[in-house]
C-alpha positions as CSV (number, residue, x, y, z in Angstrom):
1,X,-10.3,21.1,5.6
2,X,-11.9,23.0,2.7
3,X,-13.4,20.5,0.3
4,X,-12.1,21.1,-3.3
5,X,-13.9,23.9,-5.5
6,X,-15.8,25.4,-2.8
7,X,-13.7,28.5,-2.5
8,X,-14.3,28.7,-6.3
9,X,-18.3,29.8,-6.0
10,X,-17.4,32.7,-5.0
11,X,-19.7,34.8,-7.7
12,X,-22.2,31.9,-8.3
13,X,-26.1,32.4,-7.9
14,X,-27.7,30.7,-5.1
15,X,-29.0,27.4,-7.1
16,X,-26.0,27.5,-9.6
17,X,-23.6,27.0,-6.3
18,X,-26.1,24.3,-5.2
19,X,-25.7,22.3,-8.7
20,X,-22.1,23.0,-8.7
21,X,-22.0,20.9,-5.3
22,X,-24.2,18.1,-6.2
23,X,-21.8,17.9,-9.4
24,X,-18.9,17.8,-7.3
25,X,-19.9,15.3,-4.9
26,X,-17.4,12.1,-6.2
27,X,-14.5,14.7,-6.4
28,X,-15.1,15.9,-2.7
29,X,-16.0,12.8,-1.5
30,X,-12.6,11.6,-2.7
31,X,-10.3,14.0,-1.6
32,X,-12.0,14.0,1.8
33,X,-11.5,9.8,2.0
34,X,-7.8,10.6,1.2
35,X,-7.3,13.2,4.0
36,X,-5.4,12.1,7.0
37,X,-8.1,13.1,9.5
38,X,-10.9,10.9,7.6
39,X,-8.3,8.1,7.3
40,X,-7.4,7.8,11.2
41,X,-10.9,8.1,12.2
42,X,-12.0,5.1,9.9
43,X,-9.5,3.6,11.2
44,X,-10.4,4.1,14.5
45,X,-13.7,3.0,13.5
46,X,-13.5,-0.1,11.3
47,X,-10.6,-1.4,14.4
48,X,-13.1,-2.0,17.0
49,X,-16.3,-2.4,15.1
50,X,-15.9,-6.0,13.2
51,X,-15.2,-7.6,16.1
52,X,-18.6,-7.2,17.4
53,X,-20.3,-8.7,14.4
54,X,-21.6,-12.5,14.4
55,X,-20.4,-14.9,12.1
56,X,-23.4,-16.1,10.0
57,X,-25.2,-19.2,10.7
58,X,-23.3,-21.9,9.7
59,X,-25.4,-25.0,7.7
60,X,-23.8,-28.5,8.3
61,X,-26.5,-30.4,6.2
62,X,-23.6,-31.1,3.9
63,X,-21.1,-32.4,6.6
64,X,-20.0,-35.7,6.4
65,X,-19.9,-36.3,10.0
66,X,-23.1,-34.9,10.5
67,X,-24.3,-36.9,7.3
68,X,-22.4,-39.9,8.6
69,X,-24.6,-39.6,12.2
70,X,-27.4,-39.3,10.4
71,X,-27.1,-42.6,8.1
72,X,-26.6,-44.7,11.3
73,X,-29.6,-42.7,13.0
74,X,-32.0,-44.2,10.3
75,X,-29.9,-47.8,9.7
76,X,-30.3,-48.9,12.8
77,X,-34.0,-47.5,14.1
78,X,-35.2,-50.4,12.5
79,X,-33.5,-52.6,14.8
80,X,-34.8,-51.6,18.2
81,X,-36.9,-53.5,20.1
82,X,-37.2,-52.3,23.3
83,X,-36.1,-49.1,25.4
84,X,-33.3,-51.5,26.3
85,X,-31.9,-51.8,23.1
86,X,-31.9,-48.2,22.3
87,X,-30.1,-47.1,25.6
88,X,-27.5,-49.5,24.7
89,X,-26.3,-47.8,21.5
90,X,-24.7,-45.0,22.9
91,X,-24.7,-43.2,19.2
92,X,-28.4,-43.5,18.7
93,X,-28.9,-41.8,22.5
94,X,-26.7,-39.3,21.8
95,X,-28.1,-38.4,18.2
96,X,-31.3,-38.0,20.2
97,X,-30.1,-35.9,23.3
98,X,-28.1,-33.5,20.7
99,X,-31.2,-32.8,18.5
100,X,-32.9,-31.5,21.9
101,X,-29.9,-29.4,22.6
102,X,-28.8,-31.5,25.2
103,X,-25.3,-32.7,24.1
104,X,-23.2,-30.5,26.0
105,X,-24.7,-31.6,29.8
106,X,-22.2,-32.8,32.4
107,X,-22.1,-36.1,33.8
108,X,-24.5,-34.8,36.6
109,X,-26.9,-32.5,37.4
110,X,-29.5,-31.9,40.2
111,X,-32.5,-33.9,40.7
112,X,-35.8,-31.7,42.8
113,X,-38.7,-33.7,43.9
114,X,-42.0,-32.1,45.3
115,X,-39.8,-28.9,45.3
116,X,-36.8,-30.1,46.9
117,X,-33.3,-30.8,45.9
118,X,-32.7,-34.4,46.6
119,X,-29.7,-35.8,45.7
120,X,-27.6,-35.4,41.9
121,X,-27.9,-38.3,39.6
122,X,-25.3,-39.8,36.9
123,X,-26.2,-39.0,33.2
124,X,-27.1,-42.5,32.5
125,X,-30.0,-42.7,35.6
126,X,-31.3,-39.0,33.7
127,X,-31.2,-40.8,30.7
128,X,-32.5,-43.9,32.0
129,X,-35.3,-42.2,33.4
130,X,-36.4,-39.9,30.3
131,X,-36.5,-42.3,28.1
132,X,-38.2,-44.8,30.0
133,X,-40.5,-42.4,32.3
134,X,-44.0,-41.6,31.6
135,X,-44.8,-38.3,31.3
136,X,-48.7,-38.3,30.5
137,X,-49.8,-38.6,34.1
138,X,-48.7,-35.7,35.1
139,X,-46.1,-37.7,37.8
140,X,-42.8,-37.2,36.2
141,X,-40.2,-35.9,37.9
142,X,-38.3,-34.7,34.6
143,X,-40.6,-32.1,35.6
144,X,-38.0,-30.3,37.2
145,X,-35.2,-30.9,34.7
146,X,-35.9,-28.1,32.4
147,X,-37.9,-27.8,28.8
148,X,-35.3,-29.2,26.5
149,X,-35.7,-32.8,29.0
150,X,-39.3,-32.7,28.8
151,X,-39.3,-32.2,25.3
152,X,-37.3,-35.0,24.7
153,X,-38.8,-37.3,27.7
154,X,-42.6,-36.0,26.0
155,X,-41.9,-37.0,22.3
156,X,-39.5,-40.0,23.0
157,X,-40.0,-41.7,26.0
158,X,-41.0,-45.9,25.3
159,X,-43.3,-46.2,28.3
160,X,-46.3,-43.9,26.3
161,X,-45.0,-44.6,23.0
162,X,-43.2,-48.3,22.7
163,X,-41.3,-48.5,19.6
164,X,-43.9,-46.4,17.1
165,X,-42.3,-43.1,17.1
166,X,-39.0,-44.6,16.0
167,X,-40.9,-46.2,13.4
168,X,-43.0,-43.2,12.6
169,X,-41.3,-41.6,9.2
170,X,-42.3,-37.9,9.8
171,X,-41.5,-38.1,13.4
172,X,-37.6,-39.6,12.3
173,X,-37.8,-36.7,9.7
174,X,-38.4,-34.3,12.6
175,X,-36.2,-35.7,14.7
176,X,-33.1,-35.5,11.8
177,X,-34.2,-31.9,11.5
178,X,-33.7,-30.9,14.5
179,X,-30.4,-32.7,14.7
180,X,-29.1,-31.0,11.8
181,X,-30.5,-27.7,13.3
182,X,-28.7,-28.3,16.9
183,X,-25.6,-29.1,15.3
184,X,-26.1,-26.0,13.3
185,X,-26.1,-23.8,16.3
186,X,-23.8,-25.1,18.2
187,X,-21.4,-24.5,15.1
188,X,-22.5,-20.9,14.8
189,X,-21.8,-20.2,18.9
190,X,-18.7,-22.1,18.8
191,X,-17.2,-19.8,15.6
192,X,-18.8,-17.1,17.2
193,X,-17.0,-17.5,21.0
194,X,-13.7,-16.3,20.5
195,X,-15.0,-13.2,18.7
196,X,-17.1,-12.6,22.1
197,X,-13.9,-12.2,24.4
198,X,-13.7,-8.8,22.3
199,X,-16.9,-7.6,21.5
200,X,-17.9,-4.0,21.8
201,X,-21.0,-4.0,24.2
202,X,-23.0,-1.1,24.6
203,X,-21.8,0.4,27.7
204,X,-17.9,0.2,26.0
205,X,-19.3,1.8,22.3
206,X,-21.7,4.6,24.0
207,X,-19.0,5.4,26.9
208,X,-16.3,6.3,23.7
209,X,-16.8,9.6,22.5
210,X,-15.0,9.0,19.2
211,X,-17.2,6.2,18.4
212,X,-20.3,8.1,19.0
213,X,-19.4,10.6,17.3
214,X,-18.4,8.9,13.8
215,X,-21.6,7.1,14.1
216,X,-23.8,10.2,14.5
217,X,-22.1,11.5,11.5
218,X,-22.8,8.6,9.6
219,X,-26.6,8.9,10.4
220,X,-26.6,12.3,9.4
221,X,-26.3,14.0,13.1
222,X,-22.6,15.9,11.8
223,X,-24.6,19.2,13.6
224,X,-25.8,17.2,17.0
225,X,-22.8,15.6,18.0
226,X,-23.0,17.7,21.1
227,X,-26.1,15.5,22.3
228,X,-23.9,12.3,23.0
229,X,-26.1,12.1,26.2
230,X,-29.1,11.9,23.9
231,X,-27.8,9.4,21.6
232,X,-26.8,6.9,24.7
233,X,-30.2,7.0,25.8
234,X,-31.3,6.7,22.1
235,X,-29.3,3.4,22.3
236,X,-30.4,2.0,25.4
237,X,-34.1,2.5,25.0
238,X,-36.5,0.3,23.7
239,X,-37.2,1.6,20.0
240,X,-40.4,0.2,20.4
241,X,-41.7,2.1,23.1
242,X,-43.7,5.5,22.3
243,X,-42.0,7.0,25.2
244,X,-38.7,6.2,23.9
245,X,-36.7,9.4,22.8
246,X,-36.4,8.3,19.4
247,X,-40.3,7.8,19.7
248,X,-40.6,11.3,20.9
249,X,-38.2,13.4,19.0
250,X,-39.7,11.9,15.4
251,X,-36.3,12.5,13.6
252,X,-36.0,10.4,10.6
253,X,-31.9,10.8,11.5
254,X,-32.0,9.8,15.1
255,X,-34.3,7.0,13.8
256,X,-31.4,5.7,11.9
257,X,-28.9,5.9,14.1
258,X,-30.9,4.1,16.0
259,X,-31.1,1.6,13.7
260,X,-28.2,1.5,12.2
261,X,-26.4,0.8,15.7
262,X,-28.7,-1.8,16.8
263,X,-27.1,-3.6,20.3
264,X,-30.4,-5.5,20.2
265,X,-31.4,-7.4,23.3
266,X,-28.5,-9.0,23.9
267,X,-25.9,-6.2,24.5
268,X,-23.9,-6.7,21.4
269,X,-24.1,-4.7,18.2
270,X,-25.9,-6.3,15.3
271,X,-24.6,-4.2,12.7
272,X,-22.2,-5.6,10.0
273,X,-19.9,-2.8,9.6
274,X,-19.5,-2.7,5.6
275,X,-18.5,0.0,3.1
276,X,-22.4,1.7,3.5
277,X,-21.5,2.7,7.0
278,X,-18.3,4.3,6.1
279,X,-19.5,5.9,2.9
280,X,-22.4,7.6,5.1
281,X,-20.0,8.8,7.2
282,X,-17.6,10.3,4.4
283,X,-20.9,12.1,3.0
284,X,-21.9,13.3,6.8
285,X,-18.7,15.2,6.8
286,X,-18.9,16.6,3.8
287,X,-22.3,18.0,4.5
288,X,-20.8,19.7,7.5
289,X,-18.0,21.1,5.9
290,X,-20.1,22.8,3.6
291,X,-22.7,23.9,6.4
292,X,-20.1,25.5,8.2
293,X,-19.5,27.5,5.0
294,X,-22.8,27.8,4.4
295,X,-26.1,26.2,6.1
296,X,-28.7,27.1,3.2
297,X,-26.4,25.4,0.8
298,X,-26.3,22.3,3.4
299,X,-30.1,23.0,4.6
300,X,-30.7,22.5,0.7
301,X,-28.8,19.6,0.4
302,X,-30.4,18.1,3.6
303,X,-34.0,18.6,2.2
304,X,-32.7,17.1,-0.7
305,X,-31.9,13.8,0.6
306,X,-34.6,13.3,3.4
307,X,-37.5,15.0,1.4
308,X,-39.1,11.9,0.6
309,X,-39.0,10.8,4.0
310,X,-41.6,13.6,5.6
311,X,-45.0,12.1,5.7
312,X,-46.4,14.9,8.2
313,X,-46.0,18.4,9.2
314,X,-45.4,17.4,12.8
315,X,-41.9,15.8,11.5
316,X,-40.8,19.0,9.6
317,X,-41.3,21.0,13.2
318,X,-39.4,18.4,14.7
319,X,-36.4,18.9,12.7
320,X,-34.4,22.3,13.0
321,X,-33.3,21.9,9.6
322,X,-36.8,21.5,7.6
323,X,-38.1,23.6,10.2
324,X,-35.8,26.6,8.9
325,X,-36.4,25.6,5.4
326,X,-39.9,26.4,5.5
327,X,-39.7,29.0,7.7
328,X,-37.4,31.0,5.0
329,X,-38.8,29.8,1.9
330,X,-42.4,31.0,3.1
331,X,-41.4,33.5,5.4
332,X,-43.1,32.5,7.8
333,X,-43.1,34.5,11.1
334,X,-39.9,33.1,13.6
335,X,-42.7,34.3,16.9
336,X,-44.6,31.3,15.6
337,X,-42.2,28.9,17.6
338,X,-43.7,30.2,20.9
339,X,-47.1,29.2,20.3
340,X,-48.6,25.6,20.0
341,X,-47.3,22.9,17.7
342,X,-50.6,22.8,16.0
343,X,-51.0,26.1,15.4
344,X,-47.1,26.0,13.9
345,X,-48.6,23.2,11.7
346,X,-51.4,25.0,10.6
347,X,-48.9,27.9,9.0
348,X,-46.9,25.5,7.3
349,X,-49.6,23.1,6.4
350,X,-51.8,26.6,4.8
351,X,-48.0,27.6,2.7
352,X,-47.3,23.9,1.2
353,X,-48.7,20.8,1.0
354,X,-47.0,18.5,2.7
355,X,-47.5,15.4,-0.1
356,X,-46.0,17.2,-2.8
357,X,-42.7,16.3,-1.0
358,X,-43.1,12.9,-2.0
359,X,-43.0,13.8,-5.8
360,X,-39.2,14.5,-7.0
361,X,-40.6,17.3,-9.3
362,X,-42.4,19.7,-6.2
363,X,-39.3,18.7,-4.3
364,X,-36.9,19.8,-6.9
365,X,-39.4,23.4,-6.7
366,X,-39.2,23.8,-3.7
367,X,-35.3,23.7,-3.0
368,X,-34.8,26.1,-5.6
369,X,-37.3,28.7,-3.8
370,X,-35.7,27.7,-0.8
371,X,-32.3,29.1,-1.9
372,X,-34.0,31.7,-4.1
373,X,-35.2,33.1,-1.2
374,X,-31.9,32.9,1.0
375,X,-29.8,34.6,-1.9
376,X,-32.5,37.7,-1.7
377,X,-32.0,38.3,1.9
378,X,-35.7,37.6,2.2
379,X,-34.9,35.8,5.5
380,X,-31.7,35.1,6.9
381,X,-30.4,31.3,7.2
382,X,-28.8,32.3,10.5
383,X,-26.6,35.3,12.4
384,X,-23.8,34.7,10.5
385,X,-25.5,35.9,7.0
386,X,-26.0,32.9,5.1
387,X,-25.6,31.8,1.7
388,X,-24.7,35.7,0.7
389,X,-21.8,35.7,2.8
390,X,-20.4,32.6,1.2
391,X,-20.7,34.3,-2.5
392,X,-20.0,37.9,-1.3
């Protein structure tokens, strides 16, 4: 579609077309939200995103059955004499194995010894034995159990300890803690299980082109949504990593797509898909609607909006956009892209210093030589004729 009022620039000057634009953002912006094509494509999008967002951590320090657990937690501590008594309450053992994340274990589980797997024991002979088994000489077989048992069997077995941790206030406090905090998650995975059966993993978002492609719009990448290939591997790298793509390439918009579409480590998207996300993808199109009418006017409108962003030269050669910016606003020599990257730096870095980009007045200055210079002809955008076509 043609975006409303840019047929009508036909006569306009270079940077009056530009302000016309900016003015006309909302208007475009608008119409272009309305259009059928935008709408099924949102659609599309906003259909199998949600369901790969997690439901936010749920806080139960206000439930009454958690605050009724806890009131019988600290009424009847006081009461316990012995190991004996405590494994006899099944409420207070239960309190205890749940704020070690132990509450959901089955009846019975496997026992090794000396590295061998001996026989499976009832829940009561586990409990039995971590709450009455020593574990400071090194002997215990909880051993073998797994960390959330020896965590429990270290801070709360009565063989080391007797009855002092139950009477030990900051140690109950601790212990409440972490009961509310189990209780907490297990809330959060249980509201977040259903929603699971449908998430959108990686290999299902990367492996649909119509996904990718909205989402490299939205991040700005409207002119490299030929490089799906690229943007998988952006997704399954390791950010981190210097020789991760997005490390290499240095692209303040592969960057965001990167992090904008976080699966993180556990295969599922992080992202909550709000009104931002689709916004930034209304505005990509836009932008390439109007590049495909004209790229100075977009090149300008590019610089505009990720000026601020360019902290070094080596980020301005790594993007084809800035890269032709300064290339036609200094005319700069095109043969310079066969030689080194440094030596590239040096012409740019001897035509414009690079910090002034990071104060709105120099950037301002240096769009409007930018499209100064495209409306003389004193360098063309690209083959098709540039911003002088468009106002011909």
């Amino acid at each position: 579609m043609i975006l409303p009022g840019l047929s009508a620039m036909g006569s306009m000057p270079a940077l009056v077309a530009y302000d016309y634009v900016q003015k006309q953002g909302d208007q475009q912006v608008e119409a272009l939200r309305n259009s059928p094509t935008l709408k099924s494509e949102i659609s599309y999008f906003t259909q199998r995103l949600p369901v790969a967002t997690e439901t936010p951590a749920i806080d139960l320090s206000d439930d009454f059955r958690v605050k009724r657990e806890i009131s019988y937690f600290r009424s009847k501590l006081p009461l316990i004499q012995n190991v004996d008594d405590f494994l006899a309450d099944e409420r207070l053992v239960s309190f205890a194995m749940t704020a070690y994340g132990l509450a959901d274990k089955t009846d019975k589980t496997q026992y090794v010894e000396d590295g061998e797997l001996k026989t499976k024991f009832d829940k009561q002979f586990l409990i039995d034995m971590v709450f009455k088994d020593s574990q400071l000489d090194g002997t215990s077989p909880v051993k073998a159990l797994g960390p959330n048992w020896q965590a429990l069997n270290k801070d709360m077995n009565f063989s080391d300890y007797g009855t002092n941790r139950i009477r030990d206030r900051d140690f109950v406090v601790g212990l409440i803690d972490k009961y509310v905090g189990a209780k907490n998650d297990a809330a959060t995975e249980a509201a977040n299980a259903d929603k699971r059966q449908s998430y959108i993993t990686l290999e299902r978002f990367s492996s649909d082109s119509r996904l990718m492609r909205f989402a490299m719009v939205a991040a700005g990448l409207g002119s490299e949504t030929d490089k799906i290939g690229l943007a998988q591997r952006i997704l399954r790298e390791d950010p981190e990593n210097p020789k991760s793509a997005v490390k290499q390439l240095d692209d303040a918009r592969w960057t965001a797509f990167r992090e904008m579409f976080d699966f993180g480590s556990k295969g599922r998207i992080a992202l909550p898909i709000n009104a931002s996300v689709i916004d930034q993808y209304v505005e990509g199109v836009r932008n390439a609607e109007i590049e495909e009418q004209n790229p100075a006017l977009s090149a300008a409108m590019f610089l505009k909006e990720q000026g601020t962003t360019v902290k070094n030269t080596f980020q301005i050669l790594a993007s084809p956009t800035l890269r032709e910016v300064f290339t036609v606003t200094f005319n700069l020599p095109r043969e310079m892209a066969l030689q080194s990257v440094e030596t590239q730096a040096g012409y740019i870095d001897r035509a414009f210093d690079i910090a002034k980009l990071q104060d709105p007045k120099e950037l301002d200055k240096l769009i409007q030589r930018f499209l100064l210079a495209s409306d003389s002809g004193t360098q063309t955008v690209d083959s098709s004729g540039g911003l002088l076509n468009l106002f011909a």
